[in-house]
C-alpha positions as CSV (number, residue, x, y, z in Angstrom):
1,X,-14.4,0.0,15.5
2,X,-11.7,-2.0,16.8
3,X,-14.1,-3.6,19.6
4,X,-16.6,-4.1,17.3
5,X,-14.7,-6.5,15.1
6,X,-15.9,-4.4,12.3
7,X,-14.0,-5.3,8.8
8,X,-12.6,-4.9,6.0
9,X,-12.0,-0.8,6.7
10,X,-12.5,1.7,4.0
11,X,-10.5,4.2,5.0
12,X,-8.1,7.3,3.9
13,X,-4.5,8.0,5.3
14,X,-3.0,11.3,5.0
15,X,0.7,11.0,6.0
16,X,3.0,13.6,8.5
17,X,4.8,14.9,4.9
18,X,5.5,13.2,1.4
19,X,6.4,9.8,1.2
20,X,9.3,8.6,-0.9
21,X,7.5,5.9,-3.9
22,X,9.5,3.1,-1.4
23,X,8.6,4.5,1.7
24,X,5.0,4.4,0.3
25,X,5.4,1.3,-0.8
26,X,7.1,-0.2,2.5
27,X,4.4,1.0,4.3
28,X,1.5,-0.2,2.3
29,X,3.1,-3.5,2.4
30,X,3.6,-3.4,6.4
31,X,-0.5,-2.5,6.7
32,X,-1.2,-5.2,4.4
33,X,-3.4,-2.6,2.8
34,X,-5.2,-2.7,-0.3
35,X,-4.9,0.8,-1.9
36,X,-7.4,1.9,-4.3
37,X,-6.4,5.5,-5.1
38,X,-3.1,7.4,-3.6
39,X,-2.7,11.1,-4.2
40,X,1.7,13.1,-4.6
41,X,2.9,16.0,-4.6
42,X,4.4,17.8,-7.2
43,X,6.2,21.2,-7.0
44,X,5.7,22.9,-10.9
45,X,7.5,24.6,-12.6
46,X,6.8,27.9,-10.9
47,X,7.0,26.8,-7.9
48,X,3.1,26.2,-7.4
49,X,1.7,22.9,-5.6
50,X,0.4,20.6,-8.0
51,X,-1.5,17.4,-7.2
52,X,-1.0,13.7,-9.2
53,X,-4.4,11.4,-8.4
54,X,-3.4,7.6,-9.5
55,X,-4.5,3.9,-8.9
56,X,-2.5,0.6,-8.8
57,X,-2.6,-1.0,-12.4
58,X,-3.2,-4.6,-12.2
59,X,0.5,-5.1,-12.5
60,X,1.8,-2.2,-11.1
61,X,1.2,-0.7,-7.8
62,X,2.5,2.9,-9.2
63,X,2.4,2.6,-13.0
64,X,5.8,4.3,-13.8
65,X,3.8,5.5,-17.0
66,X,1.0,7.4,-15.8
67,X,3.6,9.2,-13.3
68,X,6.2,10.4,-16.0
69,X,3.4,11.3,-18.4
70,X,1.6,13.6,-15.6
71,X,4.7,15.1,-14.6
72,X,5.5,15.7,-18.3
73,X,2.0,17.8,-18.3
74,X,2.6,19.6,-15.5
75,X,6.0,20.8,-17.1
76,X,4.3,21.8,-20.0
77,X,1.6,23.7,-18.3
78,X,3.7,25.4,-15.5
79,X,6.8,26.2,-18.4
80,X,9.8,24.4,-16.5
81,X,10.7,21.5,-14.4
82,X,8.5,20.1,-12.1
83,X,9.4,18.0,-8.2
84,X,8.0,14.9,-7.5
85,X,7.4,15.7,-3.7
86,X,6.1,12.3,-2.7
87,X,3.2,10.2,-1.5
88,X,0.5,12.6,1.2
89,X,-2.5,10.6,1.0
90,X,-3.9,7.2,0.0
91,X,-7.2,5.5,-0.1
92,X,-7.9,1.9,0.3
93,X,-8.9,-1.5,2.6
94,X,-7.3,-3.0,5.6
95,X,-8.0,-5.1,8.0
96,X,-7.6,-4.7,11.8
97,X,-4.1,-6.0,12.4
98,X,-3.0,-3.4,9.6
99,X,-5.1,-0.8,10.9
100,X,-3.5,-0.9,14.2
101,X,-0.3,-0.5,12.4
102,X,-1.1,2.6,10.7
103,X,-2.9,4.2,13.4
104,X,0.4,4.0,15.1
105,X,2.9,4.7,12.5
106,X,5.1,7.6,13.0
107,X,4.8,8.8,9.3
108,X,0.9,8.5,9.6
109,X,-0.9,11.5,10.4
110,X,-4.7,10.9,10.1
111,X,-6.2,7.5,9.3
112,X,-9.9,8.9,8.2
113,X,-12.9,5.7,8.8
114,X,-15.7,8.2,7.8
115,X,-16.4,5.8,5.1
116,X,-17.0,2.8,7.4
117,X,-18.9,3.9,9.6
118,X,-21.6,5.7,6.9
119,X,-21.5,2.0,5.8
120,X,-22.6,0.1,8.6
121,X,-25.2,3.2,9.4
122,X,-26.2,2.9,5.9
123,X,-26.6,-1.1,6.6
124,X,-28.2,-0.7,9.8
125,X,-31.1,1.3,7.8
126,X,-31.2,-1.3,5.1
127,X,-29.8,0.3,2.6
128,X,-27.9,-1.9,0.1
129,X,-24.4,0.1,-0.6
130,X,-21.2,-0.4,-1.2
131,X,-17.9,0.9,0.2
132,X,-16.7,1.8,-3.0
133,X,-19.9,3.8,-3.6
134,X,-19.8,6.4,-0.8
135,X,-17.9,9.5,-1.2
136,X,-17.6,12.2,1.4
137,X,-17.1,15.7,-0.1
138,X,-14.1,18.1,0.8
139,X,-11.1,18.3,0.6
140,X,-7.2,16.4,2.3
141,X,-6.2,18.2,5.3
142,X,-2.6,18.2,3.6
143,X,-2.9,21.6,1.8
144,X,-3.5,22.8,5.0
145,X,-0.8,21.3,6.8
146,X,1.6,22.5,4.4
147,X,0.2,26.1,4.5
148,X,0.6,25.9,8.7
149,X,4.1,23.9,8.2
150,X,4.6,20.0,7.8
151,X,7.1,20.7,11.1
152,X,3.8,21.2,13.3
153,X,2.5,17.8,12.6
């Protein structure tokens, strides 16, 4: 993709283990990247894994709002405190320069195209789609990284 000069990327980034809300934010900023949706982990109140699924506001790239409001749910639903983990996995656009960056990063453990290139095959067969249109079923390899150990990656 790289070669090609394709751009902007679609992609999704799932990270080594959870990312602080400035680590998160350091890196975004260091990729240049354009994030469209970001998934954290929570810890609830029995201990379970809980997931948070949230989207810059137009003012704020993590609407302190929508985090304390979720977490407040989760409390209530799980019957006692919950963790805010951290950042595992964000969606969103970059261009090359950032891509290379992430690609490298050492907190970076899968930066996922799939979108892209089902774009420009879509294109290539005239089909008139957007990015933001095309969704890929399945799940974050996260859940299973954390079941094998966050160590091992």
């Amino acid at each position: 993709m790289l070669r090609q000069g394709v751009h902007p990327l679609y992609m999704v980034i799932t990270f080594r283990w959870p990312l602080s809300p400035e680590e998160f934010t350091q890196l975004i900023a260091e990729s240049e990247m354009h994030v469209t949706k970001y998934r954290i982990r929570v810890i609830d109140g029995r201990g379970a894994r809980a997931t948070i699924g949230g989207q810059p506001s137009a003012n704020e790239r993590i609407p302190a709002g929508m985090l304390s409001t979720a977490i407040e749910g989760i409390e209530q639903a799980s019957g006692g405190r919950a963790e805010l983990k951290g950042f595992f996995e964000t969606q969103g656009i970059v261009y090359q320069e950032g891509y290379r960056r992430l690609l490298a990063h050492p907190k970076v453990f899968l930066v996922d195209v799939s979108v892209t290139l089902a774009h420009q095959i879509l294109q290539s067969r005239g089909w008139k789609v957007r990015l933001d249109e095309i969704q890929f079923a399945g799940g974050s390899p996260y859940w299973d990284m954390e079941d094998l150990g966050l160590d091992l990656f």
